[in-house]
LOPA-783485 format. One record per residue (C-alpha): residue number from 1; residue in one letter; x, y, z. Coordinates in steps of 0.05 Angstrom, whole numbers, plus 5000, padded with zeros to 4 digits. Example, Ala and Ser with C-alpha at 12.3 -4.5 7.8 and 13.67 -1.06 7.14 Angstrom:
   resi   resn     c1     c2     c3
      1      A   5246   4910   5156
      2      S   5273   4979   5143
END
This chain:
   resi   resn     c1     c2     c3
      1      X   7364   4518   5988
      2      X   7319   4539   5933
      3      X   7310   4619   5928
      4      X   7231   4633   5929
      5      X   7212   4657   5852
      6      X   7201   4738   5860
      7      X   7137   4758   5856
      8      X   7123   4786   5785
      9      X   7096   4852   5785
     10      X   7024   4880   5771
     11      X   7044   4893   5692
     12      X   7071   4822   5692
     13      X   7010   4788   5713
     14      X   6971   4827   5657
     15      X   7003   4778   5614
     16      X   7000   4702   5590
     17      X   7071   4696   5622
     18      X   7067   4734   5681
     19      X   6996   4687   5704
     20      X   7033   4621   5691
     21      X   7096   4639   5729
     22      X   7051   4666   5791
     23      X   7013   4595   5780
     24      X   7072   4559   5784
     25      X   7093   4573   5854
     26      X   7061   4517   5904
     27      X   7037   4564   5952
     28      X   7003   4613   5894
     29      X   6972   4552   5859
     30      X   6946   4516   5926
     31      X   6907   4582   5944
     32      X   6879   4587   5869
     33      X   6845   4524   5886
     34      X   6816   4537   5955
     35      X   6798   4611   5938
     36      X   6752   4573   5868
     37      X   6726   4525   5922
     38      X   6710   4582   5964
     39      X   6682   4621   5913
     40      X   6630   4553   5896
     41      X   6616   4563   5976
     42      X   6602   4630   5963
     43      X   6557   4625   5902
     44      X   6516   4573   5928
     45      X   6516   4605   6005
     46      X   6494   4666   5966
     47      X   6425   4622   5922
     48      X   6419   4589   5985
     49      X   6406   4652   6031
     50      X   6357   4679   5976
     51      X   6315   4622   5981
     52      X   6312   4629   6058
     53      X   6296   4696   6039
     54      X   6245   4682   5997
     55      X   6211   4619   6031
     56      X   6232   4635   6097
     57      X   6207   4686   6160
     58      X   6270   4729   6183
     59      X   6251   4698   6250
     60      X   6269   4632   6224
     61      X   6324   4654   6184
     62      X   6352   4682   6253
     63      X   6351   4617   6282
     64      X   6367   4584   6237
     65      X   6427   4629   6227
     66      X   6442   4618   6311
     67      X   6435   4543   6307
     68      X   6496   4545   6248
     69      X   6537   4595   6293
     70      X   6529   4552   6358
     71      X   6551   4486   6321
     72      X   6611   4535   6280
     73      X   6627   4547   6358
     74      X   6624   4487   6390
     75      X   6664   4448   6328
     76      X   6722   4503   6345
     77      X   6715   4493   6426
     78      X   6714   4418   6412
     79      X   6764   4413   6369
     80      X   6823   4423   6406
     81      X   6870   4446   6361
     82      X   6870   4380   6333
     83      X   6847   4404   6260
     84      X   6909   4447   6257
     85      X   6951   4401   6282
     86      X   6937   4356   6235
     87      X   6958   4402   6174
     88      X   7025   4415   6214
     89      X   7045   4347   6220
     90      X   7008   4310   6155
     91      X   7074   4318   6101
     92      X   7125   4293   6154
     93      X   7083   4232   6174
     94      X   7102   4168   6152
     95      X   7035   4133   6167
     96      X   6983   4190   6144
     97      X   6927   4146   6144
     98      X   6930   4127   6229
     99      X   6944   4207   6244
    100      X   6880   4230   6196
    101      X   6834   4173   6215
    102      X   6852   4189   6301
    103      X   6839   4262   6292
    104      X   6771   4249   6247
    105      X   6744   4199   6294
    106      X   6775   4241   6355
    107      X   6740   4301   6334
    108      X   6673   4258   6322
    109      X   6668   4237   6406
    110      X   6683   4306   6419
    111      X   6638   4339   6385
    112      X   6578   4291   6405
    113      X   6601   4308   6482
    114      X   6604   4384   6462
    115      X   6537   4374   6432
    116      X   6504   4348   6492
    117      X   6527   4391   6546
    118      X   6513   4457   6493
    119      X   6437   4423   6494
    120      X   6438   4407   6568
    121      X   6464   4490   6583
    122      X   6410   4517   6534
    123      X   6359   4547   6590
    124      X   6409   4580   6619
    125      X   6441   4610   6554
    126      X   6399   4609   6501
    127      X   6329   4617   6514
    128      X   6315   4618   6446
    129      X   6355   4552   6431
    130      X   6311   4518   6490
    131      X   6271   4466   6433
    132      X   6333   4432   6434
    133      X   6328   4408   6500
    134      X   6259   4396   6501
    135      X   6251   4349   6439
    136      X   6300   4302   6425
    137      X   6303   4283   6361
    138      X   6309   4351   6346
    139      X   6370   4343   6399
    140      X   6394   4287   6360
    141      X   6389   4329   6288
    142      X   6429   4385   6326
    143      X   6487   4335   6355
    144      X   6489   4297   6287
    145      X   6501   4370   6248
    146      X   6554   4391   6291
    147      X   6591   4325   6278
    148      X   6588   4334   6209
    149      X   6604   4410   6210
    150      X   6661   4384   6251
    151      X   6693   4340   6197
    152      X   6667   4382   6145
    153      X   6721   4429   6158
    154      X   6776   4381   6188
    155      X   6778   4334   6130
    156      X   6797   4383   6095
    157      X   6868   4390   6120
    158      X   6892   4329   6091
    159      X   6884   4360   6025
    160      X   6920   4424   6026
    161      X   6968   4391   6061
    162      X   6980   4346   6003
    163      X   6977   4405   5965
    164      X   6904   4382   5930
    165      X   6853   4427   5933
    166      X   6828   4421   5871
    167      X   6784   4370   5905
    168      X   6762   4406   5959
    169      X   6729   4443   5894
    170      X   6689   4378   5876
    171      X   6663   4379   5950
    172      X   6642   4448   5959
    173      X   6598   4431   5886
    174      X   6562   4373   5912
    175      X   6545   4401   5976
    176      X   6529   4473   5954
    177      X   6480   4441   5909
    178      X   6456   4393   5959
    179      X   6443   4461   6005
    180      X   6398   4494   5966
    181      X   6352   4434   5949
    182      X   6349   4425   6019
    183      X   6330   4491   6031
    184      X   6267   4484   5994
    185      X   6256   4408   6019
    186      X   6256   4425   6090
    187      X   6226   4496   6093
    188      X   6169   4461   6143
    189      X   6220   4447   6186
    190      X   6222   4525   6198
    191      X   6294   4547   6232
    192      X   6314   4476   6245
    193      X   6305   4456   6169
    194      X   6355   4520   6157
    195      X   6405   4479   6195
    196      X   6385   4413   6176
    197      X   6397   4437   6107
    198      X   6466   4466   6118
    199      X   6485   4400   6161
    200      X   6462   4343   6114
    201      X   6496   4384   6045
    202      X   6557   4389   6098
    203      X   6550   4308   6100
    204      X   6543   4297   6029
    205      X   6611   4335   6018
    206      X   6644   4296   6072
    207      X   6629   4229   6049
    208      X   6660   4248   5982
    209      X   6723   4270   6005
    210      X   6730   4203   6055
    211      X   6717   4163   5980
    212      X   6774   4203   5954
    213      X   6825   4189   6020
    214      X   6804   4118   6008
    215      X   6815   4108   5932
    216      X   6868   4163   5921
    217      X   6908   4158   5983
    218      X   6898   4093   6012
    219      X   6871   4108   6072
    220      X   6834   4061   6121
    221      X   6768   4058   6105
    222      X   6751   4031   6179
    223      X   6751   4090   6237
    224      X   6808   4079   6279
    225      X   6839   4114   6340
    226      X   6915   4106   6355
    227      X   6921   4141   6421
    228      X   6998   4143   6420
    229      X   6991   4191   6355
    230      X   6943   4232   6388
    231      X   6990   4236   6455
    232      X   7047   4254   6396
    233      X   7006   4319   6375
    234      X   6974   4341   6433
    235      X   7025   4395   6452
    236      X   7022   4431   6391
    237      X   6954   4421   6387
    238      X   6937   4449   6451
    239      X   6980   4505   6444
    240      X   6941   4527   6372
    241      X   6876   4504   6405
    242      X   6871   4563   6461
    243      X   6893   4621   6408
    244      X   6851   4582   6353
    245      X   6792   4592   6404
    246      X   6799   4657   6423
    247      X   6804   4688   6352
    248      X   6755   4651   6330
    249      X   6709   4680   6383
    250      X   6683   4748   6356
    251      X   6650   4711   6286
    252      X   6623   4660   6319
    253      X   6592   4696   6388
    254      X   6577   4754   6353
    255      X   6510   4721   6326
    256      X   6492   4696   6394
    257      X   6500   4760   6424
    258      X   6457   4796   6360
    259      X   6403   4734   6379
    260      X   6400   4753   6449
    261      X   6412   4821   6447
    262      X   6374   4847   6373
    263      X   6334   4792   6367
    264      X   6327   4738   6311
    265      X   6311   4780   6261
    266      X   6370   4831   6268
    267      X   6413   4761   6266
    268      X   6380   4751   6201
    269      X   6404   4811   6173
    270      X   6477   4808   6205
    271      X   6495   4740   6184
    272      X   6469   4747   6105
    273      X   6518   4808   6105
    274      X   6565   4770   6130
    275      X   6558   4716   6084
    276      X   6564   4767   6026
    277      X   6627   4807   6065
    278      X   6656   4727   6058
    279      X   6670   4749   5989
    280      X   6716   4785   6019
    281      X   6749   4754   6083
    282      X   6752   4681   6046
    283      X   6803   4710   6010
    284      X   6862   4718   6058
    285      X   6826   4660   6101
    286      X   6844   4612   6038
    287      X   6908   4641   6016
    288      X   6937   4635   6095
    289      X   6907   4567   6098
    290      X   6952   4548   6045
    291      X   7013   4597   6076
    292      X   7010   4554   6132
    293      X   7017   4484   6093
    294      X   7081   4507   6050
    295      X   7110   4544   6106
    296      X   7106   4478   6145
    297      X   7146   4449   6089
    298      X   7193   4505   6070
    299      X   7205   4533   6143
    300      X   7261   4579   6115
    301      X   7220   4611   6069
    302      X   7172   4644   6110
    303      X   7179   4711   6106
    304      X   7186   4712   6034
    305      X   7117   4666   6037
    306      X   7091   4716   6079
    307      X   7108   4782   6034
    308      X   7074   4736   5972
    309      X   7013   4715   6015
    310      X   7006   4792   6036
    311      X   7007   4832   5964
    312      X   6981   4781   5929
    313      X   6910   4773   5969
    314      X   6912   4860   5967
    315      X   6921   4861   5899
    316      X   6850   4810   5891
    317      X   6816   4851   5946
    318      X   6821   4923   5911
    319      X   6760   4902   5869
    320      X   6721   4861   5909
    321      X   6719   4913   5971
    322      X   6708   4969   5921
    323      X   6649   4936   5887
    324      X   6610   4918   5956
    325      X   6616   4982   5983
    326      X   6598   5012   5916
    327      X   6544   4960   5916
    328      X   6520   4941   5977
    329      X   6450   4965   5983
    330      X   6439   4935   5912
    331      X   6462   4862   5927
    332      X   6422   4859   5997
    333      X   6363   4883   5952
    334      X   6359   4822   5916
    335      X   6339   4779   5984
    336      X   6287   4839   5998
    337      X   6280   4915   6020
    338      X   6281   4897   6098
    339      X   6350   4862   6091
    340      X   6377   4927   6042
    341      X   6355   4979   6094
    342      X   6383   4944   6159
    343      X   6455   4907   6130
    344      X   6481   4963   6075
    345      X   6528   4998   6118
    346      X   6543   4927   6155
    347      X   6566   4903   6096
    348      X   6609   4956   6076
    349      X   6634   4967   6138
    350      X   6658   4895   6139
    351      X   6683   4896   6071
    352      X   6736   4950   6088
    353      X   6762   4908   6138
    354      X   6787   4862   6088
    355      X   6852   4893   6077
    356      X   6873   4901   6154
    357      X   6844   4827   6168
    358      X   6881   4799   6116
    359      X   6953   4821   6149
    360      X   6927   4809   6222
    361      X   6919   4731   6187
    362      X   6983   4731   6146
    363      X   7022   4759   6217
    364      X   6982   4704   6252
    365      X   7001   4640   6208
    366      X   7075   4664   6211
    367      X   7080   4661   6284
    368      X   7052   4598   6276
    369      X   7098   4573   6230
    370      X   7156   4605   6266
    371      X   7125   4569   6334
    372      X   7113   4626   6367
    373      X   7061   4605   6404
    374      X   7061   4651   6457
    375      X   7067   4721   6416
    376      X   7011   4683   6371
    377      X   6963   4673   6435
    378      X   6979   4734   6465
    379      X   6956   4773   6392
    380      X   6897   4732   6394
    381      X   6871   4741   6467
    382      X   6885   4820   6451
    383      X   6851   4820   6382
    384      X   6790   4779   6409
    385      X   6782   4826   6472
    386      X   6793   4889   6427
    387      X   6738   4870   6380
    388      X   6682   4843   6429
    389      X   6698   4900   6474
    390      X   6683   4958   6422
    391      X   6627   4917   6396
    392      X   6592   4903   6466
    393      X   6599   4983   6469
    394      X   6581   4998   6405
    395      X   6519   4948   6400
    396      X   6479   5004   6429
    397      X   6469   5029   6355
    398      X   6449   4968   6326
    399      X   6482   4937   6273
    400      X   6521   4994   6249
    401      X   6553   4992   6323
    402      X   6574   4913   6300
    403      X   6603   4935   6234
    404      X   6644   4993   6271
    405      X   6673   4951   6329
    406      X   6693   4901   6278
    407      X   6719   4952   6236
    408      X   6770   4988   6286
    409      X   6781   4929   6321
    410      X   6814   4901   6268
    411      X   6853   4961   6248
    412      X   6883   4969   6320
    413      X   6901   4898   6325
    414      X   6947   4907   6251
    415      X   6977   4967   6286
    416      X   6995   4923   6346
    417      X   7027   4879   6289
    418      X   7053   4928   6253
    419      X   7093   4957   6309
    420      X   7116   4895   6350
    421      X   7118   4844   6303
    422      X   7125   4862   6230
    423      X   7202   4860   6217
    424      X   7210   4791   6247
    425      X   7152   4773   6212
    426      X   7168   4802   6137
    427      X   7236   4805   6150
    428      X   7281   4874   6129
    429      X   7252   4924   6076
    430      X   7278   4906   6013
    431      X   7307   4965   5973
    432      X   7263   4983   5905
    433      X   7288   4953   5831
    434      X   7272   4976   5770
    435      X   7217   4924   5739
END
């Protein structure tokens, strides 16, 4: 076995050198890629939130912003752990083509039977969401979008598990462009053209990537479902779907309950600092995403993966968290006074969570990797309990009680970690060298 390359130190990477030797490592170089594809995401989810600003009501914004969140949740309750399976079991496949094309077109039917019974429930759970199952091509828009938002994020698997994300780059371009002309094309449309908007750009960047599988890859161009593959999966996949579910809970509930709870327009204001505190979580988000796929391959490197994953996302976070807590009030300025005055210390809040997020993540994809499902579920149900449960009692001061529960929540759940799990995770404390 191959030794994992030491990671250089903070004087190395000042230098020519030092960048190319970090670059050279598979995992280091696969996470470059996703974090610039993120970053695109960012940028444009940045011009496209100032022209909702702009051209927009907050009250639309808001629903808009809750439409997004309930198809973000049903995509994750729909999926079925599928989405991760499929990055766990892509490089040892011999026919990748059959296991991509049954968990695409799996996740499709799912995802339209999601979509229904979320429209069917909507008097009973979301009063303001009740259009949906009044009108229905405005049904049909919603069921169509979460399909798309489905893929949109599944089809993406197949490329950092090939260890190409350079063209997941491409696809955040198109659509990030496609979002913002949108935005302006459908402001009549009110809150539904903020989600038609996000949905169609989210098809625009799908169909490129399936025109890549095709012409790069070889894969089928015709949908196809081998149940036997699916059957082959679906105890991993059920296993990563309950703790997948849970933990994603608090980001995607949390603007439902700010809808029903603080109204519309306080959603406004939550999820545009969220989008702007995404500067911040995509970081770890992308660099485990990419932990995950090489520690699939190189199971005995984990916890040398893991130590690399960890300081190198610190060592990009140090400037990004210090210049949105430095700057928060500023940015939110630019979409207008009302969204400065009601998200600064959301955002700031939610910045500083970065650094204990980002090893809650890197401790979470290790278990994974390691197939510790259970320790990984039982982290998750904790974490997910822990931070809807201080935020539910916090909510009482707005959204500063949001930003808090978030906030602490996640720094309890990385002492949990930190206190049960960290030396099987990272493995002994090495003792200091000279550099």
């Amino acid at each position: 076995m191959v030794a994992p390359k030491k990671f250089p130190s903070f004087r190395a990477l000042l230098t020519v050198q030092g960048l190319r030797s970090l670059l050279s490592d598979s995992l280091v170089r696969n996470s470059f890629w996703l974090l610039i594809a993120q970053g695109v995401t960012l940028l444009s989810g940045f011009l496209f939130w100032l022209v909702l600003a702009r051209f927009y009501t907050e009250a639309q914004v808001g629903i808009g912003a809750t439409l997004i969140a309930a198809a973000g949740l049903l995509m994750v309750v729909c999926s079925l752990g599928l989405d991760s399976a499929l990055v766990r079991f892509l490089p040892k496949t011999k026919d990748q083509s059959a296991l991509a094309g049954s968990v695409l077109v799996s996740m499709s039917a799912l995802a339209v039977i999601g979509s229904i019974l979320f429209i069917v429930g909507t008097p009973l759970w979301s009063k303001q969401l009740v259009f949906l199952h009044q009108h229905a091509l405005q049904a049909l828009i919603f069921i169509l979008g979460v399909v798309v938002i489905s893929l949109f994020t599944a089809i993406e698997g197949v490329f950092v598990s090939h260890g190409d994300s350079h063209f997941l780059l491409g696809r955040n371009l198109l659509s990030g462009i496609a979002k913002i002309l949108l935005a302006f094309a459908l402001v009549a449309f009110g809150g539904l053209g903020v989600f038609g908007a996000h949905a169609l750009a989210s098809a625009i960047g799908v169909g490129f990537l399936l025109l890549v599988l095709v012409r790069r890859y070889g894969y089928s161009y015709i949908p196809q479902l081998h149940v036997a593959t699916i059957r082959r999966i679906a105890p991993y996949s059920l296993s990563i779907y309950v703790s997948g579910l849970a933990g994603s809970l608090p980001v995607l509930l949390l603007p439902l309950i700010v809808t029903a709870v603080l109204g519309p327009e306080s959603t406004a204001y939550y999820y545009l600092a969220m989008q702007i505190a995404n500067l911040v979580l995509m970081v770890p988000l992308a660099v485990t995403q990419s932990l995950f796929a090489e520690g699939s391959r190189r199971e005995n490197e984990a916890q040398a993966l893991a130590k690399k994953s960890l300081r190198t996302t610190w060592l990009v976070l140090i400037p990004l968290v210090a210049a949105l807590v430095l700057l928060a009030k500023y940015v939110l300025l630019i979409f207008g006074a009302s969204y400065s005055d009601a998200g600064a210390r959301l955002l700031a809040l939610l910045a500083v969570s970065g650094f204990a997020f980002t090893y809650n993540v890197v401790c979470g994809t290790v278990l994974r990797v390691q197939f510790r499902m259970r320790a990984f579920l039982a982290m998750t149900v904790i974490g997910t309990v822990i931070v809807l449960g201080l935020t539910a009692a916090l909510l009482r001061y707005g959204l500063l009680g949001v930003g808090l529960g978030w906030l602490v929540g996640q720094c309890i759940i990385s002492c949990i970690y930190l206190l049960v799990f960290h030396r099987s995770i990272f493995g002994k404390p090495s003792q200091p060298t000279e550099n």
